[in-house]
VOTOR-718463 format. One record per residue: residue number from 1; residue in one letter; x, z, y of N, C-alpha, C, O in turn. Coordinates in nm, 2 decimals, always signed. Layout:
REM VOTOR-718463
i | aa | nc1 | nc3 | nc2 | cac1 | cac3 | cac2 | cc1 | cc3 | cc2 | oc1 | oc3 | oc2
NUM | A | X | Z | Y | X | Z | Y | X | Z | Y | X | Z | Y
...
***
This chain:
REM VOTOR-718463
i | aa | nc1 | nc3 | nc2 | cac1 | cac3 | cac2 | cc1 | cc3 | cc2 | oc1 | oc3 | oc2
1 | X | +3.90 | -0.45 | +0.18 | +3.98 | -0.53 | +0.09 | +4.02 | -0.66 | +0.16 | +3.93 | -0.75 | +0.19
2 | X | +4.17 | -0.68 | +0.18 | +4.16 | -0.80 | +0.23 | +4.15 | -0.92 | +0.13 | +4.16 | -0.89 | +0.02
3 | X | +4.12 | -1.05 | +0.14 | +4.07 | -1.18 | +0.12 | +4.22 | -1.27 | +0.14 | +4.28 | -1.26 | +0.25
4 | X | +4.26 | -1.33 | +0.07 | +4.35 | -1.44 | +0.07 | +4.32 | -1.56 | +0.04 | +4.26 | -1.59 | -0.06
5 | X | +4.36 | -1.66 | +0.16 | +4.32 | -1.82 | +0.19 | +4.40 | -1.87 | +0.12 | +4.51 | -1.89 | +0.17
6 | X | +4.37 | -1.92 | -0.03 | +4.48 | -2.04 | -0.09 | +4.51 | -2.17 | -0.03 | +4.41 | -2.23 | -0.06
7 | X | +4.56 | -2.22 | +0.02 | +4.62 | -2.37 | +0.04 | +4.60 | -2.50 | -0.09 | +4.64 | -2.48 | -0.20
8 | X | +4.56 | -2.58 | -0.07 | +4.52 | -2.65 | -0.19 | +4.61 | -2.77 | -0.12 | +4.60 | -2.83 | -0.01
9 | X | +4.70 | -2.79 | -0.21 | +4.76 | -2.90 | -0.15 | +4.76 | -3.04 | -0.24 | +4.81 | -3.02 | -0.35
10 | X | +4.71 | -3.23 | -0.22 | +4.65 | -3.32 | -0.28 | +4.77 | -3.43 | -0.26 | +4.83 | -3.43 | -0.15
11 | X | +4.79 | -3.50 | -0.34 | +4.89 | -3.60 | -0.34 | +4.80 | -3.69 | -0.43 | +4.70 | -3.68 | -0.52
12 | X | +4.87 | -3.77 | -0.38 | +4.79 | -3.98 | -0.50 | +4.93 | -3.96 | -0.60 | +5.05 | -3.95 | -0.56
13 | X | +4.87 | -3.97 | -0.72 | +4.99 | -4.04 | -0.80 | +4.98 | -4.15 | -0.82 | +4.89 | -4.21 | -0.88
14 | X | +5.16 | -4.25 | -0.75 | +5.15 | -4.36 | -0.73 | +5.11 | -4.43 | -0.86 | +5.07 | -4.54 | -0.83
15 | X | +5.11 | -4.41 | -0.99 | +5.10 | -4.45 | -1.10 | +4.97 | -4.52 | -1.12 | +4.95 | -4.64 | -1.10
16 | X | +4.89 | -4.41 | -1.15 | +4.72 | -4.44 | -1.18 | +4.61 | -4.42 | -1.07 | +4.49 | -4.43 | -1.09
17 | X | +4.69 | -4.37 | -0.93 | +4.63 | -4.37 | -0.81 | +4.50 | -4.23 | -0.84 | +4.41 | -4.23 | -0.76
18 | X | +4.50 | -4.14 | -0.93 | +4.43 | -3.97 | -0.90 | +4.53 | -3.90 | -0.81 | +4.65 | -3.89 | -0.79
19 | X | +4.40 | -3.84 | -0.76 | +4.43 | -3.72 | -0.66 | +4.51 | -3.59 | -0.77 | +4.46 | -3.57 | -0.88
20 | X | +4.60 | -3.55 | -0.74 | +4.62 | -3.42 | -0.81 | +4.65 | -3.33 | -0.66 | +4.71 | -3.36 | -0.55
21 | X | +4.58 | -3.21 | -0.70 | +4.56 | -3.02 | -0.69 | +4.66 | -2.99 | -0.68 | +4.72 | -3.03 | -0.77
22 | X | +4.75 | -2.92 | -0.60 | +4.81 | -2.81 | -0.63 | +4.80 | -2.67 | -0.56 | +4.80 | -2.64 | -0.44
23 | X | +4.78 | -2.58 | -0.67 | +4.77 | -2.47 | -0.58 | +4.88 | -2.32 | -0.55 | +4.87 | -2.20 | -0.54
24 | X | +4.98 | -2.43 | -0.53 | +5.10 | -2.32 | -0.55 | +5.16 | -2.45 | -0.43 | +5.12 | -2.57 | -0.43
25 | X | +5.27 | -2.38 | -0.30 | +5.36 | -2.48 | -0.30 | +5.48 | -2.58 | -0.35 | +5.55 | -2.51 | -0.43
26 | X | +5.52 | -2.67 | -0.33 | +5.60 | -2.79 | -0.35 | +5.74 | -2.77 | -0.30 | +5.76 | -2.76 | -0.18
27 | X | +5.82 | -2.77 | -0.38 | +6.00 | -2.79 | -0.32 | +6.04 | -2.93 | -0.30 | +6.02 | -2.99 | -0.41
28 | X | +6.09 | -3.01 | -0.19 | +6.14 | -3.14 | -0.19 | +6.24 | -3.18 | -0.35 | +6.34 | -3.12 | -0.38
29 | X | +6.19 | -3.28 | -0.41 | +6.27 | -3.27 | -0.53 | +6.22 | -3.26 | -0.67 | +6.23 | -3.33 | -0.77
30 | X | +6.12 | -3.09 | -0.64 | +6.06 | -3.06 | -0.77 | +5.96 | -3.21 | -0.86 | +5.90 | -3.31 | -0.82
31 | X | +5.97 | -3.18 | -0.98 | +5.95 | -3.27 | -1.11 | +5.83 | -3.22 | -1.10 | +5.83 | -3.10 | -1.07
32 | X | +5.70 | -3.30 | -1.13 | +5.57 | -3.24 | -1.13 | +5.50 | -3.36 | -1.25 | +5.53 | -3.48 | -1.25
33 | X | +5.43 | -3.32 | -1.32 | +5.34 | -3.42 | -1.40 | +5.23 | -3.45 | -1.38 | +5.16 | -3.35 | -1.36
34 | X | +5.16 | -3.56 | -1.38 | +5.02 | -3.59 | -1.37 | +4.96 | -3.60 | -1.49 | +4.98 | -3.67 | -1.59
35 | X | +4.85 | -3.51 | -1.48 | +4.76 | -3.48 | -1.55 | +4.70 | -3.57 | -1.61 | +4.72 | -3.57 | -1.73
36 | X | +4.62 | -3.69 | -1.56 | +4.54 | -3.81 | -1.57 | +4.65 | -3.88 | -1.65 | +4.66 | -3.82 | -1.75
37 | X | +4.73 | -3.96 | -1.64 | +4.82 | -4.04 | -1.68 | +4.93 | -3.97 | -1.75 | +4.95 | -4.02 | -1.86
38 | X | +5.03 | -3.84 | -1.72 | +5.15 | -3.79 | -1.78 | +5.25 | -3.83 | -1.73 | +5.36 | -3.78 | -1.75
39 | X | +5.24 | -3.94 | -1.64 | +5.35 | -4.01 | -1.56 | +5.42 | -3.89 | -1.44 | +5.36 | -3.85 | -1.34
40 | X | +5.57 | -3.85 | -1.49 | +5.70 | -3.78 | -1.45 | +5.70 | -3.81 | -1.34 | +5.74 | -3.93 | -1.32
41 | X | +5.66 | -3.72 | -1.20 | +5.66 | -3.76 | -1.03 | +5.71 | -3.67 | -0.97 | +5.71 | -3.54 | -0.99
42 | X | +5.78 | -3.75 | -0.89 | +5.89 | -3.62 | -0.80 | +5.82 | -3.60 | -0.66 | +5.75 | -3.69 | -0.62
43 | X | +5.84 | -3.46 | -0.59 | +5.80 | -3.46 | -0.47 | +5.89 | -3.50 | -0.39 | +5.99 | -3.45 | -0.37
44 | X | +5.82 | -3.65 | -0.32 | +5.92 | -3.67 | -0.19 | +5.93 | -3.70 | -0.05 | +6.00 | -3.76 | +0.03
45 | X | +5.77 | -3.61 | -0.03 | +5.79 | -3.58 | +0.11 | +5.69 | -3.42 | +0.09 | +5.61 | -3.39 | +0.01
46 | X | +5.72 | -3.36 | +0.20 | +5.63 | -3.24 | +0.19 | +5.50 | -3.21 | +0.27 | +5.41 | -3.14 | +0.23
47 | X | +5.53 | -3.32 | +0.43 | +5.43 | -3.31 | +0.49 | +5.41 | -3.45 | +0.56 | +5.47 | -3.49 | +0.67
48 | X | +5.34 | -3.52 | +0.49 | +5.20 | -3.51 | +0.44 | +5.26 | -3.52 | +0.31 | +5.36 | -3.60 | +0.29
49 | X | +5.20 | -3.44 | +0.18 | +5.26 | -3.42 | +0.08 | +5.29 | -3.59 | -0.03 | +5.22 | -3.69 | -0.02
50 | X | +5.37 | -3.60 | -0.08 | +5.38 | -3.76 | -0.14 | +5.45 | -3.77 | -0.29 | +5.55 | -3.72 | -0.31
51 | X | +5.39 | -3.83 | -0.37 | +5.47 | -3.86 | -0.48 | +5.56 | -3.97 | -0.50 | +5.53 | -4.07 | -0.43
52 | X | +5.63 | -3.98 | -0.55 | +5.70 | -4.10 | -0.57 | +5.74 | -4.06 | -0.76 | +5.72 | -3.95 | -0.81
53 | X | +5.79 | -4.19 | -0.83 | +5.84 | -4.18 | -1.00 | +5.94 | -4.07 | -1.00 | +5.98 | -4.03 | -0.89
54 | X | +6.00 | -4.04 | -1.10 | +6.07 | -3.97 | -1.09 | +6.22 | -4.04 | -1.18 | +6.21 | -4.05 | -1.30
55 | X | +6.29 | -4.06 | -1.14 | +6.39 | -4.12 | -1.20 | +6.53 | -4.05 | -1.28 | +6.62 | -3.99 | -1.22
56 | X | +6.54 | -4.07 | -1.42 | +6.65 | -4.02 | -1.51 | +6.75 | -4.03 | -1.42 | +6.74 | -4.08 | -1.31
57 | X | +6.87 | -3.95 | -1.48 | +6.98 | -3.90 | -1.44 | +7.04 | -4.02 | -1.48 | +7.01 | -4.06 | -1.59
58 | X | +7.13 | -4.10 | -1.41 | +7.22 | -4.23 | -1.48 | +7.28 | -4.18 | -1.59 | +7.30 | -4.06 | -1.61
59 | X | +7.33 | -4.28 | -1.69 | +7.35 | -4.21 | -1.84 | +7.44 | -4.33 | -1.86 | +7.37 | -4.44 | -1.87
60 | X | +7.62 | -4.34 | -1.86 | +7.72 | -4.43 | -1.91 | +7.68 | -4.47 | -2.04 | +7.75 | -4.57 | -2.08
61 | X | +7.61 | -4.43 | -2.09 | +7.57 | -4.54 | -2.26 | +7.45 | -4.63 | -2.22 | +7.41 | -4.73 | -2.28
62 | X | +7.42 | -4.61 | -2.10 | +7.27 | -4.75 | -2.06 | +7.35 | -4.89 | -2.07 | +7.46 | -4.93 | -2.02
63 | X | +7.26 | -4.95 | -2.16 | +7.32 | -5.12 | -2.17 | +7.37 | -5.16 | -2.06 | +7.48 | -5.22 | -2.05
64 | X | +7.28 | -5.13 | -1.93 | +7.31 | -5.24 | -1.79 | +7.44 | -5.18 | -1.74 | +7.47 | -5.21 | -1.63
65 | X | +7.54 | -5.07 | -1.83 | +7.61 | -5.02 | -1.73 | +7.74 | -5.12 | -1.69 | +7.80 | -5.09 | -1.58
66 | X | +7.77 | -5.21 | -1.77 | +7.88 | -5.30 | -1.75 | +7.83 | -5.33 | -1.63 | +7.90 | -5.30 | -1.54
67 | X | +7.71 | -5.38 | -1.60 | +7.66 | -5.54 | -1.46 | +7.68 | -5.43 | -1.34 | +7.69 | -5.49 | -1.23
68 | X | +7.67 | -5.27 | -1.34 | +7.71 | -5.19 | -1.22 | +7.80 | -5.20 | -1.21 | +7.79 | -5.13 | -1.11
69 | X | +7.95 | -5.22 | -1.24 | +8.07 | -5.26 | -1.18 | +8.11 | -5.36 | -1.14 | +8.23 | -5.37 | -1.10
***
């Protein structure tokens, strides 16, 4: 019977600074949640794995949108 080596892959969430697990791999991009906090983190580097926030889609009803023109 063969045996399969999972990959455990660990990033800091910049948020509340926990380690999060993963045991599946990561797409540059994909939306991931932290467990510890709930805080919305995007993957944005793959190797060495990294989080960064994850940021909304811009949205023309945001107050600040006049001061961007």
């Amino acid at each position: 019977m063969a045996k399969s080596i999972s990959k455990v892959l660990i990033a800091e969430c910049p948020e509340c600074e926990s380690h999060i697990r993963f045991h599946r791999s990561l797409r540059l991009g994909e939306i991931v949640t932290c467990p510890e906090c709930s805080e919305r983190l995007e993957v944005s580097q793959l190797n060495p794995l990294e989080l960064d926030w994850a940021f909304d889609d811009y949205d023309e009803n945001d107050d600040n949108y006049d001061s961007w023109n």
